[in-house]
N, C-alpha and C positions, 0 to 999 in steps of 0.2 A: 504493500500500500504506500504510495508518493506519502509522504510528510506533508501534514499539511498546515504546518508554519512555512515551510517557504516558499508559499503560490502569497504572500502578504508581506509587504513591506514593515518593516521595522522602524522603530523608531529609537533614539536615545533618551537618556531619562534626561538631557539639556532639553531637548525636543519637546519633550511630554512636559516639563516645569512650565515652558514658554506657552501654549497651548494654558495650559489650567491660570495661568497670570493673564492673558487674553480673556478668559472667559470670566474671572473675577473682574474684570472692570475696574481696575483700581485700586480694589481689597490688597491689603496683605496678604501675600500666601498662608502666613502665620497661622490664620484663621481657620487652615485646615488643620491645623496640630490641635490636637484634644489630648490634653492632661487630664486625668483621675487624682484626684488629692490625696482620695480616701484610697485608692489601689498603689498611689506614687509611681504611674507607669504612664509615659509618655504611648501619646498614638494617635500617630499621624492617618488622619485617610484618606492618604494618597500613596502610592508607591509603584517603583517600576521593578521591570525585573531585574535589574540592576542591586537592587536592594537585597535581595533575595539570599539570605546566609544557609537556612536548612532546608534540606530536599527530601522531603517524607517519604518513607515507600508507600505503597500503593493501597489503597483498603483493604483488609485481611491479611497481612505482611504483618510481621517484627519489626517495628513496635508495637506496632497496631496505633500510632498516634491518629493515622486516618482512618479509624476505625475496624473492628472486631469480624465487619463483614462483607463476605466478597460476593455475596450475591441480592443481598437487600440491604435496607437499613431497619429492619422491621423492630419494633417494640411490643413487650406487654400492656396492657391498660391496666393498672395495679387501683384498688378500691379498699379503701380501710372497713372496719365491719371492727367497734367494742364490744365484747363478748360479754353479752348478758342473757338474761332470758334465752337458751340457748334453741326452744322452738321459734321463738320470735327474730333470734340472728339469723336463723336458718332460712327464712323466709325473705330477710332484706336480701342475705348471701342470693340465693334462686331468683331475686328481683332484678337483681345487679347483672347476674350472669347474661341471662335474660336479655338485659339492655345495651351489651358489649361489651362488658366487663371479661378479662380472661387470665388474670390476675388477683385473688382474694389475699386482702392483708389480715390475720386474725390477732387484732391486741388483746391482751388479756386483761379484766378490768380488777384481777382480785389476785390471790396467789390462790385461790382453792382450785382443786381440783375441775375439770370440764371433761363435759359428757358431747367426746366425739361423733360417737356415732350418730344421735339428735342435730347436733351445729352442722353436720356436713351428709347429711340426709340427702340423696339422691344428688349430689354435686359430683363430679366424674374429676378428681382428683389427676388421675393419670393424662388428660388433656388441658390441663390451664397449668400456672406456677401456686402456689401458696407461700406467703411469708409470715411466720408465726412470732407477734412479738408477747416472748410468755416472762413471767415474774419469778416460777423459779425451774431449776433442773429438774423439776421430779412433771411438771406440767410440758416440757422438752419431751421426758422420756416415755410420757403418756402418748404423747404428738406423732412422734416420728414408730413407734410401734403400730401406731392407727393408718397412718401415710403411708409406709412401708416402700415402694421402688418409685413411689410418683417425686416429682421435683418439687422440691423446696429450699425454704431459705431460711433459718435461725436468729433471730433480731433478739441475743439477752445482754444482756449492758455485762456482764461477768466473764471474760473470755477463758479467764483460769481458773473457774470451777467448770467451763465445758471441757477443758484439756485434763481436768481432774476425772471427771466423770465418767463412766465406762458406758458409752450410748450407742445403740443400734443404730450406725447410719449407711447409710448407702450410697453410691455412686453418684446421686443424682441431689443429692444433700450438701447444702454449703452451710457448715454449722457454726463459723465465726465472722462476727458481722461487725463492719468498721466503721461507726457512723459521724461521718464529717457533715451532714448538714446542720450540727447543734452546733459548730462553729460560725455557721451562716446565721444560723436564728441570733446568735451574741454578739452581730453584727462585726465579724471577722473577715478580714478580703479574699479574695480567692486563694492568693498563694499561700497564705496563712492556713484557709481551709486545705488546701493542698498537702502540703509539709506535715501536718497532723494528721492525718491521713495515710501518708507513708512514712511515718516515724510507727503509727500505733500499726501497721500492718505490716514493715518490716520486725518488732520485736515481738509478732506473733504466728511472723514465718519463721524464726527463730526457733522460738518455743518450740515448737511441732518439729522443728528438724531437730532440735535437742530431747526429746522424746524418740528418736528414731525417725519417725518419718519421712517419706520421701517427698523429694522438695516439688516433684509434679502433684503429688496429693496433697503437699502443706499449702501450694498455691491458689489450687482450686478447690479449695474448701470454705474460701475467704470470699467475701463480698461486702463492697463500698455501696454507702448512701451519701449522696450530696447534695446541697440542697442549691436553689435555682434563684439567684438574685435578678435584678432588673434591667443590670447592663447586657444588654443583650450578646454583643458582642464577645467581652469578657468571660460569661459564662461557655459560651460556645467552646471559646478557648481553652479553657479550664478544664474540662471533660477531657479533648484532645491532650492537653500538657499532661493529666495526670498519667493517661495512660503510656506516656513516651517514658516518664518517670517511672510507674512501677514494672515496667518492662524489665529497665535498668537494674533493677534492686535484682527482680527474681535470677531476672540473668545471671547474677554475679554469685547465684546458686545451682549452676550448669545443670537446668532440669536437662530430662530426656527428649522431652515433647515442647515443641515450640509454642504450642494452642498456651499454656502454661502460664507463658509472658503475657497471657489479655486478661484484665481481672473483670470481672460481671460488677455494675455498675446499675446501681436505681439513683433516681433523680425523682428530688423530692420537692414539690413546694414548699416554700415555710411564711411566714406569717409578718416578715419583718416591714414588707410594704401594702399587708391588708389593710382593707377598712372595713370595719362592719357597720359604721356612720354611713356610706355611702355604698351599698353593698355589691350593683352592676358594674361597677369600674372594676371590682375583681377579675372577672371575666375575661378581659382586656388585658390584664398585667398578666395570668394567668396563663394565656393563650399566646402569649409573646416569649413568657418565662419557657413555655412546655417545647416550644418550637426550639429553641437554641440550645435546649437540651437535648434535644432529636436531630437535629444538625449537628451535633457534636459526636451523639453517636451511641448513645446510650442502649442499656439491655432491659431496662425496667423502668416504668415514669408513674409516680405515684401525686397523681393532683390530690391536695387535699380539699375537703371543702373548707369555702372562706371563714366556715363559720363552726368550725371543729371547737374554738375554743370559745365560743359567744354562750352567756348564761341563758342566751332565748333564741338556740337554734334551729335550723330545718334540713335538719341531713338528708331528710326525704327528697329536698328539691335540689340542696347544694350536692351534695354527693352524686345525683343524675347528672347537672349541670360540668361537674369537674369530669363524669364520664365521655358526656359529651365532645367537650375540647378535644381529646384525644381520639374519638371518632372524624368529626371534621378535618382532623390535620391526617386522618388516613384516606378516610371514604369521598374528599374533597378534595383534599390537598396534595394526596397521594405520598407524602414524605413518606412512607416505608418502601418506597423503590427508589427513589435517588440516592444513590452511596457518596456518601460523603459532597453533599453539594460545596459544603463552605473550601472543595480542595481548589487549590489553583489560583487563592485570592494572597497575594501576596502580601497586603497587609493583615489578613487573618493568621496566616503562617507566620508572620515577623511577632504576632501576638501573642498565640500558641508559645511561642520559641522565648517570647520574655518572660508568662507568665510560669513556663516550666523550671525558665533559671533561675528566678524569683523561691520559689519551692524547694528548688533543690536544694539554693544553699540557705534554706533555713532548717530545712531536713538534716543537714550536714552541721550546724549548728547545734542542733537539738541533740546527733547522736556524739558529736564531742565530749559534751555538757554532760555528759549521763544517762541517754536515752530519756525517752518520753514517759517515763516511773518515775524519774529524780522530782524531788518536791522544789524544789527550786527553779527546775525546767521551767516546770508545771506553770508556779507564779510568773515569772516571767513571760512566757508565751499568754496568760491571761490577762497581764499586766497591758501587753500591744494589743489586744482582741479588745478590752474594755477602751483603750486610747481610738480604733478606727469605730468604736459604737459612739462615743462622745463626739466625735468629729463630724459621724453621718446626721447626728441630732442636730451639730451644729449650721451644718452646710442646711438641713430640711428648716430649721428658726430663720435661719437669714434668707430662706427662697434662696440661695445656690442653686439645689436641686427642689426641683418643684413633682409634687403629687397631687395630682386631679382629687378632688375627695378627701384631699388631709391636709394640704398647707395651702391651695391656691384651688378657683371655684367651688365654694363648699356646695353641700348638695341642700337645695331647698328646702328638700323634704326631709321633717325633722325624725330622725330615727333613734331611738334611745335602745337601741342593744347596746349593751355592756362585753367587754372583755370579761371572760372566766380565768381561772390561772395556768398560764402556759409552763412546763414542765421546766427544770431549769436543766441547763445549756453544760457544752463540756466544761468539766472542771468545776461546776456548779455555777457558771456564771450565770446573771439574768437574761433571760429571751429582751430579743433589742425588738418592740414591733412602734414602730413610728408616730402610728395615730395616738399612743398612749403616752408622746413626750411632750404633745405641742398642751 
């Protein structure tokens, strides 16, 4: 097949300046550089290929930075479900499926024991994913003996009572779970969420190799949650940079299987630029947030409803409505066929490539320091997490950054739901959500 770059003229990047200075009329070029404050990352959106320092393999390649897959981009529709009443779960669970759901999240709302077989009453296990977030081991080891060879996922905050524990799991079981979106709800920047993320996931590949283990099964037993900020850009990035990073790590544990170096990745909504003052503009933040994690490349997207933590909720209609978005960006938009659209964009790629070196060397900082257990790590990295939530409250008082619905056009109509209490965040720091600072 002829190349078909050179039936087209080239240009230099003197060329392409002159041309974007012509069509600003006068403007500084300056005006295309965008600074992040709160990320400290210059980015420019303009670039030639000139500029161009890293050259990604292909989708489904080592690193897997442009993504996990070589023949879709497809995702789960992941749907949270508090386990109460377990005939009454049972029935939202079969609502949900029903709707396009093909992903059931199961939180647990108590540490007592639950009656499987009732919560998961004619659901076909072996055809969707399940992610089970339970409260203690003995509700894990009820779980995964009821499961048995269908795929799932482990969501317990305790990684070394499950490496303690002696649990029936299987192939298709990923039973240590590494959740970086609690650094995004405590209003942490990407690469911060990044670096935490692979500090707590390399000294739990550790672990399991020091146990014996092999490093193809300590790999793929692991799975990331991230959560989905506003920069739309940024986040896209983020996804891609983590993965060129935990590549790097596993690598440097000469698995057998190259599948090994991709780790399985959910992307999660969080709560930090909700409004439940203004409740339809969620919708919108929502559906931007869901996209640039889908563009990036994710294996699992879990919208929450806006209104998960509101004292006067309606899961009924938000939990359909967070289904939705994820229907639309398939059944409309078709993102689960185009691989990796954001490849080829050379200022996405200069992005990717700063917010991964960003990460690394605070990764490399943190395992200097003592690994991510040292109590002094710890402060420290919460110490910079509280410093970028103070700054984003700052930048949202002064309109820097403006939100429809919470600093600039409030909504008319007066709505008096309340925030409920949101969970506190790594390290115990407070959930950072915006409308609760002005």
């Amino acid at each position: 097949m002829t190349d078909l770059f050179s039936s087209f003229q080239t240009s230099s990047k003197e060329e392409w300046i002159a041309i974007l200075k012509k069509e600003l009329k006068g403007e500084s070029i300056d005006t295309l550089n965008k600074i992040n404050r709160v990320e400290e990352i210059a980015f420019p959106s303009y670039f030639h290929r000139e500029d161009q320092k890293a050259h990604f393999s292909d989708p489904g390649q080592a690193p897997y930075t442009r993504g996990t897959g070589a023949e879709n981009n497809d995702w789960t529709i992941a749907t949270t479900f508090r386990i109460g009443n377990e005939p009454e779960s049972n029935r939202e669970i079969i609502a949900a499926l029903m709707s396009g759901t093909d992903h059931v999240i199961l939180e647990a709302s108590t540490p007592e024991s639950i009656d499987f077989e009732t919560l998961l009453q004619e659901v076909g296990l072996s055809f969707i994913h399940t992610t089970f977030r339970a409260q203690t081991v003995e509700q894990i080891r009820q779980f995964l003996a009821f499961v048995k060879d269908a795929p799932v996922l482990i969501d317990y905050s305790d990684n070394d009572a499950l490496l303690q524990a002696a649990l029936p799991v299987q192939s298709n079981t990923k039973l240590f779970h590494i959740d970086a979106s609690s650094v995004q709800q405590a209003g942490g920047t990407t690469w911060q969420e990044l670096a935490i993320a692979l500090a707590e996931g390399h000294e739990l590949l550790v672990k399991q190799l020091d146990k014996g283990t092999d490093c193809d099964t300590a790999a793929s037993s692991i799975h990331f949650t991230f959560g989905i900020g506003s920069k739309y850009f940024f986040e896209l990035a983020k996804i891609r940079a983590f993965r060129s990073c935990w590549a790097q790590i596993v690598n440097a544990y000469e698995p057998k299987q190259q599948h090994s170096l991709a780790p399985t990745i959910t992307a999660r909504t969080t709560f930090v630029n909700t409004s439940i003052k203004d409740p339809y503009t969620n919708l919108l933040r929502q559906t931007t947030e869901a996209m640039s994690a889908i563009l990036g490349g994710i294996n699992h997207l879990n919208i929450q409803p806006y209104d998960w933590y509101s004292k006067q909720p309606n899961t009924q209609f938000t939990r359909r409505m967070a289904t939705n978005i994820s229907l639309l960006l398939k059944e409309e938009s078709y993102l689960q066929i185009v691989i990796d659209p954001a490849g080829g964009s050379y200022a996405l790629d200069s992005l990717t490539e700063t917010i991964a070196e960003r990460a690394w060397s605070s990764f490399q900082w943190i395992e200097r320091n003592g690994g991510i257990t040292n109590s002094e790590v710890r402060t420290s990295l919460s110490t910079e997490i509280s410093e970028k939530a103070a700054l984003r409250v700052s930048e949202l008082k002064d309109k820097t950054e403006k939100r429809i619905g919470i600093n600039i056009f409030p909504n008319p109509e007066q709505i008096n739901h309340e925030w409920a209490a949101v969970p506190a965040c790594w390290n115990g720091l407070n959930p950072l959500i915006l409308e609760q600072t002005l």
